[in-house]
N, C-alpha and C positions, 0 to 999 in steps of 0.2 A: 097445756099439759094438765091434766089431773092433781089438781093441787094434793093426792093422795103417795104420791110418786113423791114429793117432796116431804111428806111427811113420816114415810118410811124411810126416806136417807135418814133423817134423822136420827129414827129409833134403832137404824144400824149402827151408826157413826157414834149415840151417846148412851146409847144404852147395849146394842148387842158386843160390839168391841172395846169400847169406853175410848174410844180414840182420843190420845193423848198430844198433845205441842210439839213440833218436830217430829213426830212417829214418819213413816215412811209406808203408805197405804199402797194394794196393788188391787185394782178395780177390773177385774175380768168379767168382759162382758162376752156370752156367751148366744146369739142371733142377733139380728138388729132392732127383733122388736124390746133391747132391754137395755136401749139406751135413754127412756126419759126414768130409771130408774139409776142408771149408770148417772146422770146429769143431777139425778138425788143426792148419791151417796157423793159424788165427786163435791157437789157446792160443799153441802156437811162437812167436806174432811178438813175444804180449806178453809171455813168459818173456826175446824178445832185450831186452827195452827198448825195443819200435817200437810204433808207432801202426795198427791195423789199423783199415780202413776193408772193409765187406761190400756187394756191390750186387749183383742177381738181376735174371740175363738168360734169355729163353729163346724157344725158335725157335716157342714156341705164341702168344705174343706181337709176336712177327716179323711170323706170316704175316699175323694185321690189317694190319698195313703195306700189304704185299704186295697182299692182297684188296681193302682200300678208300682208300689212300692216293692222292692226287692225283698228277702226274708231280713236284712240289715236294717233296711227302713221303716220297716213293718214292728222290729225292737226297737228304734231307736228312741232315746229319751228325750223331747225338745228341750237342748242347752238352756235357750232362753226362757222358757216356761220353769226349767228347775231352779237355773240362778233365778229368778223372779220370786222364790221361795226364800231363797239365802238373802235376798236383799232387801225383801217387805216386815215389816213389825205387824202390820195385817192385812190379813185378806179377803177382800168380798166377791165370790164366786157367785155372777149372776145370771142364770143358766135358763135360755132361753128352749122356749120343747122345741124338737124337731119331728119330722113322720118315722116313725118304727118301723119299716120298709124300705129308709132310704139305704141298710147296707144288706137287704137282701139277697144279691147277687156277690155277696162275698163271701167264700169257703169260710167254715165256724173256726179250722186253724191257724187263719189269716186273723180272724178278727178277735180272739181268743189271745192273739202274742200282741198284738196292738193293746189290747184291752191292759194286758199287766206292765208293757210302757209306760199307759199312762196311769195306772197304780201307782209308780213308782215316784210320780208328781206328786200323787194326792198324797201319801206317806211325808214329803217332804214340807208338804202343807201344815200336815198334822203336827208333824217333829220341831218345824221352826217359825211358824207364826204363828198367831190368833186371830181365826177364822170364821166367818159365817157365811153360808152358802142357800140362793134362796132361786126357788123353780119361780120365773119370772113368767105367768099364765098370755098363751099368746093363740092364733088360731090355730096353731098343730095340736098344742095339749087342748084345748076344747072340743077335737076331735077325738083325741082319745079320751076324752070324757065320757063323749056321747052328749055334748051338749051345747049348745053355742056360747062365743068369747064375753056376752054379758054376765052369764050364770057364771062360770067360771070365774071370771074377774073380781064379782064380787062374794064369793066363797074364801077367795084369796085376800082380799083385804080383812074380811072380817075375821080368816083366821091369825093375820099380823096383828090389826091394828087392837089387841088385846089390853087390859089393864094386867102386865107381864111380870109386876111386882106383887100382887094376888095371888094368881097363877102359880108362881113360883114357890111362893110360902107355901101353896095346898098342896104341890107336886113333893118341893122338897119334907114335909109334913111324911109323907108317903115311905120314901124313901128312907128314910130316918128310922122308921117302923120295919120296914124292910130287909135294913144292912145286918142284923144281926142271926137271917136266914141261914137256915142247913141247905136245902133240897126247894126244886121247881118239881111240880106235873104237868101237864098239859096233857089235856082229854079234850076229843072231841072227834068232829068226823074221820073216821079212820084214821086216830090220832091217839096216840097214846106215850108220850116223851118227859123224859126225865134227866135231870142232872142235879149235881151241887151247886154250889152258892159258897159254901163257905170261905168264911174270910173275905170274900171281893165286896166290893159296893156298890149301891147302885146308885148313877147318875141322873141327873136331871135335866131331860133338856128344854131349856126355856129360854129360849130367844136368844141363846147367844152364840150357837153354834149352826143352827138353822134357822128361816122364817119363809113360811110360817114354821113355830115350831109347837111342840108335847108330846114329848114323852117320858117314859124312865127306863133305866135299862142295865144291864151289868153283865157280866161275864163268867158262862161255866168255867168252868173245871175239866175241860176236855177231855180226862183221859174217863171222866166219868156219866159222858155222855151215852144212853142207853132208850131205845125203842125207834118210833116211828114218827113221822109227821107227814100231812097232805094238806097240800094249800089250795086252799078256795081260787084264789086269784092267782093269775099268771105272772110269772116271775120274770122279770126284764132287766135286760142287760146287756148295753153296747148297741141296744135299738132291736134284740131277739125278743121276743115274745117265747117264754114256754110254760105249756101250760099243763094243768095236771102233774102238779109237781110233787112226787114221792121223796122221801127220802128216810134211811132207817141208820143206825150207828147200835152198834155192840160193842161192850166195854171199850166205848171212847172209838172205833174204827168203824166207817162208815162201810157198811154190810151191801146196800142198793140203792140205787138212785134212775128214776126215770119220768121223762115228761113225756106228755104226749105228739109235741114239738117241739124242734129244733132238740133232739133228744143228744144231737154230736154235738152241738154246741155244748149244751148242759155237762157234760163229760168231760169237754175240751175243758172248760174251766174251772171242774173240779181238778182236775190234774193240773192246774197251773206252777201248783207248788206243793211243799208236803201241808202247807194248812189251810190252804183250801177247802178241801174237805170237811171240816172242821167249825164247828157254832164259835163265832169269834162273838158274837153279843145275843141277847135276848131283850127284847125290849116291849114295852104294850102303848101304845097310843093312848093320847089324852086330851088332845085339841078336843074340843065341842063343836067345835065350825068346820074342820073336815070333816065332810060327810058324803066325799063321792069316791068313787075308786078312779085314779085317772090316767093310770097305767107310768106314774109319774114317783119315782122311791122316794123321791125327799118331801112328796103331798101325803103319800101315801103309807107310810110309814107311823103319820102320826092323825090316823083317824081311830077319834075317839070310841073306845074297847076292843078295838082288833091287837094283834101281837103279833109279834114278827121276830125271826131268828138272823142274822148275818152270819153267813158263811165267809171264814177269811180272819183278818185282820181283826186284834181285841184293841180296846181303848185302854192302856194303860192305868188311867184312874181311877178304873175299875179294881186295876188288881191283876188283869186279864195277862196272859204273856203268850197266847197264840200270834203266830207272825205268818203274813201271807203279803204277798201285793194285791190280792182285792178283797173287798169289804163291801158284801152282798147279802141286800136287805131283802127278803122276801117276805111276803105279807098273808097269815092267816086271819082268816074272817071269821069271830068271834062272837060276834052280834048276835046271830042267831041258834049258834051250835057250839057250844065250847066254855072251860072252866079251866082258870089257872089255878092249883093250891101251891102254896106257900110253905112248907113243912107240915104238909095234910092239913092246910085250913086256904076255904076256898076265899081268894082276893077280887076274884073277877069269873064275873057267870055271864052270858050271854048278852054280852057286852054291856054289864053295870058295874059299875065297881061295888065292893065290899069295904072297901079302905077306911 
């Protein structure tokens, strides 16, 4: 095995969770290629003195659901996945890619009530343990790379195996600067969106909630959400791809919404609930070492100078109090076209910071 696989249980088990003596860990491994990293985190937890617990989840066994499940089954919440929430002190979701085609042949209203089921996990993830959840690089996601599983793999270690206590002082430095913000802009390709800030904070994410992870990120003010956004890159969800993704809100009510695919999808899930629709977070990348797009939210989320909105669910500690069952990251590419200001002073230009 990869003596790097051991070395990253580690930095989940002592550093992303701080796993503590008797805690009661739940290790969700998600494909099979992400168990010499499940075999990481599992030694770590019993070197802390914790109780690890292993359960295999995966999107080939999903898509049954999907294909022959009743409209009952298709809502229904795995008992055992949710008590697995109520029973874990923490959690390490280790989420193996799978092909983005494999629920193609499932109506977008089938896969749209599935999809807020298992919302209703993830919420419970959020609400009762301490979590970190990490896209474990395997040959499907090097495919959506565009790249083969060497390059990948090692993009992937070098955006974990960070010095995360550095990192952290310069992210949180940011942030600190940040929290006492009016107003966001965002300009850029046929982009031009705005909200408040006030009062919320912005959080930091460094390694303890994702890995790899960077970024920072906080929560409108929803009812003062107002103009347009269009995202470079295609927005995934559930294994749809869509792409050309518009979106516009007036005083806080989303006005239009269209992709160039899976356009009923995209619909379906803004209707999930009434906050869907809805910017639950604003966030901008900050990793250095992601630097590919790999059609992967938890990689791609946090390449450094792009910015990304979630539709759905706020983080609390933000300040945030939008409520949805899904929490959907889409990612605009800033690198080369685009400028955040910060109460009319620009933070981020094409993709450099100004901080």
């Amino acid at each position: 095995m990869d003596p790097r696989w051991k070395q990253l249980g580690e930095l989940l088990v002592d550093y992303s969770a701080a796993v503590r003596p008797g805690e009661r860990v739940m290790i969700a491994m998600a494909e099979v290629e992400t168990l010499p990293l499940a075999r990481g985190v599992y030694e770590a937890s019993i070197k802390a003195g914790a109780y690890p617990q292993v359960q295999f989840l995966s999107e080939t066994l999903r898509h049954s659901v999907l294909e022959h499940g009743n409209t009952e089954q298709l809502a229904w919440v795995p008992e055992i996945e949710a008590y697995g929430m109520e029973w874990a002190d923490v959690y390490f979701g280790l989420r193996g890619a799978y092909d983005l085609d494999i629920h193609s042949d499932i109506p977008a209203e089938a896969l749209s009530a599935n999809q807020a089921a298992m919302g209703k996990v993830s919420a419970l993830r959020w609400q009762k343990t301490r979590w970190c959840l990490v896209r474990v690089p395997n040959e499907a996601l090097a495919r959506q790379a565009g790249c083969d599983l060497e390059s990948i793999t090692e993009m992937f270690f070098r955006a974990c195996l960070l010095d995360w206590k550095t990192e952290s002082r310069k992210w949180a430095s940011w942030a600190e600067r940040l929290n006492p913000a009016g107003e966001v802009r965002i300009i850029g390709r046929d982009t031009d969106l705005r909200f408040s800030i006030k009062g919320r904070r912005w959080m930091v994410g460094d390694g303890r909630f994702n890995m790899p992870d960077g970024e920072i990120g906080t929560a409108p003010l929803t009812e003062t959400i107002d103009g347009e956004i269009a995202f470079e890159f295609p927005g995934v969800l559930g294994g749809r791809l869509m792409h050309n993704i518009r979106l516009a809100w007036k005083n806080g009510r989303l006005v239009s919404a269209s992709a160039s695919t899976n356009q009923d999808f995209l619909e379906a899930v803004l209707a999930s609930d009434p906050g869907a629709s809805l910017i639950g977070e604003f966030g901008i990348g900050t990793n250095p070492h992601v630097d590919r797009f790999s059609k992967d939210i938890l990689l791609d989320e946090k390449i450094g100078g792009t910015v990304h909105i979630a539709l759905g669910r706020s983080y609390p500690e933000c300040g945030g109090t939008n409520q949805s069952a899904i929490h959907w990251d889409i990612i605009k590419d800033t690198r080369r076209e685009g400028t955040v200001f910060v109460d009319g002073e620009p933070i981020l230009r094409d993709g450099r910071f100004l901080l």
